[in-house]
Backbone as CSV, one residue per row, in Angstrom:
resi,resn,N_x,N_y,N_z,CA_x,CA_y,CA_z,C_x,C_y,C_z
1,UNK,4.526,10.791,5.685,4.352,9.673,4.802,5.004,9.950,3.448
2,UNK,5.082,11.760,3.194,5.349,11.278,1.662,7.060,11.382,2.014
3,UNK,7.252,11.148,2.866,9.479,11.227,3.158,9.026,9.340,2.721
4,UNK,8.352,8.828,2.922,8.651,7.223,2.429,8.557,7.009,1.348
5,UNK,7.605,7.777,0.751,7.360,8.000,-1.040,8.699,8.321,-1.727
6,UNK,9.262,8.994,-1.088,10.389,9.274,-1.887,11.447,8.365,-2.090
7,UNK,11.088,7.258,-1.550,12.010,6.065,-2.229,11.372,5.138,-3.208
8,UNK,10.033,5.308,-3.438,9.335,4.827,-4.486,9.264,5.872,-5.649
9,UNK,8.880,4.352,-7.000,9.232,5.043,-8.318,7.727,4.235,-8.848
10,UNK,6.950,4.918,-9.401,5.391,3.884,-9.619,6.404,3.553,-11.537
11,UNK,5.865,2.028,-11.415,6.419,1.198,-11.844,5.353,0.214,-13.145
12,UNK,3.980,0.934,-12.775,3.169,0.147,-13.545,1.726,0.213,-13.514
13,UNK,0.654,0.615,-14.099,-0.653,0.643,-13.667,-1.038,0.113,-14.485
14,UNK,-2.031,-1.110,-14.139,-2.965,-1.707,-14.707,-4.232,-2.306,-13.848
15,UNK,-5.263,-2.131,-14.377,-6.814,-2.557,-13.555,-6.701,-2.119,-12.509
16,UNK,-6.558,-0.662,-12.434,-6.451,0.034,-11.368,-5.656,-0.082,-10.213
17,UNK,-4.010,-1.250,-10.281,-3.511,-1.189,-9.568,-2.188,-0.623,-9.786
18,UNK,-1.717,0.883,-8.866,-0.673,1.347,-9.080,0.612,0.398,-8.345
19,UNK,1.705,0.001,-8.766,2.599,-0.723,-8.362,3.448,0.409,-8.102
20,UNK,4.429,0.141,-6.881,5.511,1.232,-6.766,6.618,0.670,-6.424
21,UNK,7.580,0.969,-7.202,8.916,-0.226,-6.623,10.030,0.675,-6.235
22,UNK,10.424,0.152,-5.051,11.214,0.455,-4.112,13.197,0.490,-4.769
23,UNK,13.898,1.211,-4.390,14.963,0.862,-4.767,15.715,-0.007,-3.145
24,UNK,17.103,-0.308,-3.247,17.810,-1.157,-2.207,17.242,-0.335,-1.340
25,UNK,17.971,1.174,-1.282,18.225,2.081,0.322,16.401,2.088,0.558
26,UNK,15.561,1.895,-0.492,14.044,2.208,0.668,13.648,1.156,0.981
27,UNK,14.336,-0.179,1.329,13.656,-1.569,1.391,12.968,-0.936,2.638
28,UNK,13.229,-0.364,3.782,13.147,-0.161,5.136,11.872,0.445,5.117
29,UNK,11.715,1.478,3.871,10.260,2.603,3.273,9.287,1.725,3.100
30,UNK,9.918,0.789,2.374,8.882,-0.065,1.818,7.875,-0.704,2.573
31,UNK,9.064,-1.769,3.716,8.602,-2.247,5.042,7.403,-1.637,5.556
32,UNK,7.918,-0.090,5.846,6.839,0.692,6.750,5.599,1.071,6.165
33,UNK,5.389,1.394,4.746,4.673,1.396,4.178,3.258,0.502,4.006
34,UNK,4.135,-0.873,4.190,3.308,-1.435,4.020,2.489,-1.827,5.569
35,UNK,3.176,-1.346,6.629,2.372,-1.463,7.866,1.690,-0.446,8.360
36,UNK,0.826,-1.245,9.439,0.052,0.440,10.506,-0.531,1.026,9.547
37,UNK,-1.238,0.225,8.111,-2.334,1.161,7.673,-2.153,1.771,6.733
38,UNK,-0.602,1.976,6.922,-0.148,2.680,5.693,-1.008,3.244,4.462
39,UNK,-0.308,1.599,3.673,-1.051,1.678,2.742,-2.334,2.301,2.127
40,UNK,-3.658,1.687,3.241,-4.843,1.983,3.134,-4.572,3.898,3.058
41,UNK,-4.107,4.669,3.956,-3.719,5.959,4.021,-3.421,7.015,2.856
42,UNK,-2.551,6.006,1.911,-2.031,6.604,1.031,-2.835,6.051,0.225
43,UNK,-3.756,5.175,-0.277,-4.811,5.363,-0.917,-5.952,5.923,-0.662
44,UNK,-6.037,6.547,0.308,-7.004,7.278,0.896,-7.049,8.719,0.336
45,UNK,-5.316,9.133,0.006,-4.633,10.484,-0.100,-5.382,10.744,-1.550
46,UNK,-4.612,9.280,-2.181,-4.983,9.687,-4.025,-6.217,9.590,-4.326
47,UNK,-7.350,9.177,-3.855,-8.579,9.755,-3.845,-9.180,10.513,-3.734
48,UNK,-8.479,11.027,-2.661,-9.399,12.478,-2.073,-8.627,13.957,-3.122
49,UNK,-7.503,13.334,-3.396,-6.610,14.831,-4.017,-6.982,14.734,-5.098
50,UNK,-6.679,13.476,-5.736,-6.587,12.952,-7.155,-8.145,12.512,-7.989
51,UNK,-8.750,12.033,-7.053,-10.082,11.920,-7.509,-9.527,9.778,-8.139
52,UNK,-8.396,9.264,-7.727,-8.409,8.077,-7.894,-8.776,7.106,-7.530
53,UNK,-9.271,6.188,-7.495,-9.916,5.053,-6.235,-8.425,3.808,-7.056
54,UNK,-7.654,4.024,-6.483,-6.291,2.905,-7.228,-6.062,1.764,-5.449
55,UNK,-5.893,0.530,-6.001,-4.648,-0.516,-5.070,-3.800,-0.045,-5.138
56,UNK,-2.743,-0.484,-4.162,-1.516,0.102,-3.918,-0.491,-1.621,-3.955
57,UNK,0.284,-1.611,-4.691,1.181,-2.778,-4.429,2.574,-2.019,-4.575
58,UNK,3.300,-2.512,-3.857,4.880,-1.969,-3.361,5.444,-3.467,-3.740
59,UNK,7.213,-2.869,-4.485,7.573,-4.119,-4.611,9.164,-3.756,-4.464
60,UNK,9.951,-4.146,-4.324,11.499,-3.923,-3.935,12.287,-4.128,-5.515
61,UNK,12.328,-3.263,-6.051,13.568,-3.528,-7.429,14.414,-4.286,-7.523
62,UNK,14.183,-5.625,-8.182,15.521,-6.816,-8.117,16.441,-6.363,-8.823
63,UNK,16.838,-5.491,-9.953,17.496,-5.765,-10.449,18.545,-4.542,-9.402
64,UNK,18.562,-3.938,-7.973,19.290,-3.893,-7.253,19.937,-4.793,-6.377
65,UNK,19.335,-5.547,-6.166,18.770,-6.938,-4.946,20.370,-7.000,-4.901
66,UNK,21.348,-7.390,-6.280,22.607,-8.008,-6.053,23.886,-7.297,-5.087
67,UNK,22.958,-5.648,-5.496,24.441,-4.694,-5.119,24.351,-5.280,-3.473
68,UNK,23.735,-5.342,-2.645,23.835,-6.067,-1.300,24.664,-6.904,-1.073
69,UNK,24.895,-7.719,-1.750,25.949,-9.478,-1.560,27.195,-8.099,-2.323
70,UNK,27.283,-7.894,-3.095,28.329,-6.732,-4.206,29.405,-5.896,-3.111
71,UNK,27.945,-4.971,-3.003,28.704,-3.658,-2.719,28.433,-3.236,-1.203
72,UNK,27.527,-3.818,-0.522,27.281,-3.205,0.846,27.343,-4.450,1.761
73,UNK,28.217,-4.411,2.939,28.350,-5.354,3.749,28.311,-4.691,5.077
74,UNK,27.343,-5.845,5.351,26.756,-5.441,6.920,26.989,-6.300,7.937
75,UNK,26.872,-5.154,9.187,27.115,-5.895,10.394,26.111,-6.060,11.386
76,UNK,26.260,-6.605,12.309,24.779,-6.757,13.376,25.629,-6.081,14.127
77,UNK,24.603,-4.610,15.024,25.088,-3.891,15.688,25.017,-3.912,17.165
78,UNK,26.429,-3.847,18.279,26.441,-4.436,19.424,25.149,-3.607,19.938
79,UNK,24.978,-4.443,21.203,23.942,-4.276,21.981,24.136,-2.862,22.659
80,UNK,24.867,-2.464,22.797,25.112,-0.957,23.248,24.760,0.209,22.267
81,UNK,25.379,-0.315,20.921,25.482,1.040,20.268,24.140,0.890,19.759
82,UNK,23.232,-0.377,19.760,22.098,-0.238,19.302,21.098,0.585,20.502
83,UNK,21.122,0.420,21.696,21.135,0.963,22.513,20.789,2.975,22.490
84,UNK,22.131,3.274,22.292,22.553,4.303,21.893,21.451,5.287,20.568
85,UNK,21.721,4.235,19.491,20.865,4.479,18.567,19.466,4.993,18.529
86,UNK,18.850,3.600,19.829,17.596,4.024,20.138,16.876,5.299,21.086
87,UNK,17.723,5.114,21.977,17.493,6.576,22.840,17.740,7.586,22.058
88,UNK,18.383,7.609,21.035,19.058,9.025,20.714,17.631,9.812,20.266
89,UNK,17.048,11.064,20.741,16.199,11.961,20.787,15.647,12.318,19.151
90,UNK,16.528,12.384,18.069,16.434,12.859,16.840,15.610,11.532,16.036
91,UNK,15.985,9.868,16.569,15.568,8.955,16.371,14.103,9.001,16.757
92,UNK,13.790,9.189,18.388,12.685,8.914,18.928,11.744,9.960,18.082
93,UNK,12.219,10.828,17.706,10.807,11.988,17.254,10.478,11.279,15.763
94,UNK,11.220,10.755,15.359,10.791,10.600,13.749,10.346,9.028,14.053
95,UNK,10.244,8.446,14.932,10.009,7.069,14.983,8.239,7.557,15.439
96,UNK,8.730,8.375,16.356,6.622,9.010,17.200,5.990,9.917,15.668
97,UNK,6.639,10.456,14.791,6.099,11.014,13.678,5.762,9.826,12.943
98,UNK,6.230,9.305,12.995,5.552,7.569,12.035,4.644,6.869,11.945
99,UNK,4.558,6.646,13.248,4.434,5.705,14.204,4.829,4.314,13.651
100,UNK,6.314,4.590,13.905,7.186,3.284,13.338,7.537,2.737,14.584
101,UNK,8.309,1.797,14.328,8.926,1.229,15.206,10.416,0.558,14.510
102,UNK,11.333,0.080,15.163,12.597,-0.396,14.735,12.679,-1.598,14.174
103,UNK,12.336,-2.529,13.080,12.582,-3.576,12.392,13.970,-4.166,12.651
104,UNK,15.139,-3.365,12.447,16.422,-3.999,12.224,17.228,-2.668,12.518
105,UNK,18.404,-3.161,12.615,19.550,-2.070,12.535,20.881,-2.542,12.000
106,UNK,21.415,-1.765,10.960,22.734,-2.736,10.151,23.645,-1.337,9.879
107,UNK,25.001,-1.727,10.089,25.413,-0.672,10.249,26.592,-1.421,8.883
108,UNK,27.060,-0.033,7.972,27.790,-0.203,6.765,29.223,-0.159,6.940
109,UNK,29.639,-0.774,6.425,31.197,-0.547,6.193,31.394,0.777,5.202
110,UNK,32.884,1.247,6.077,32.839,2.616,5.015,34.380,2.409,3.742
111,UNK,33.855,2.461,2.657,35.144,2.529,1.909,34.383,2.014,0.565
């Protein structure tokens, strides 16, 4: 859980709610975060370590939002290589360490 933390930056506390905002590359962190409990989990963590009883709100950094339309252009990936993707063994272990599952797959242009 904390490899998803590491795309969050806490962003704001007030009335006991810690906000954590996501940059572009952790939209995907964010996603997972906020499913399967997540959340509840990682407020579970800062209590017991921290002695905090905090909400947890996650939020995606707009003022990246643009570099997407900008700077990164994506493709929908054929049915094979997504395929590929999924079987691949290095995928499946960190997907069963999660217990994630696959939302999307977008593959980048390089240059």
């Amino acid at each position: 859980m904390s490899g998803l933390l590491s795309f969050a930056m806490p962003t704001g506390l007030e009335n006991d709610c810690l906000t954590l905002s996501f940059d572009l590359p952790g939209k995907a962190a964010k996603k997972m975060c906020e499913s399967n409990g997540r959340k509840e989990q990682i407020q579970s963590v800062l209590k017991e370590y921290l002695g905090l009883d905090l909400e947890l709100k996650f939020e995606l950094d707009s003022s990246e939002t643009g570099q997407l339309k900008e700077g990164l252009k994506t493709a929908a990936v054929n049915r094979e290589k997504r395929n590929q993707i999924i079987n691949d063994p290095a995928v499946k272990m960190v997907l069963a360490g999660l217990s994630a599952t696959i939302t999307g797959i977008e593959e980048r242009e390089k240059g």
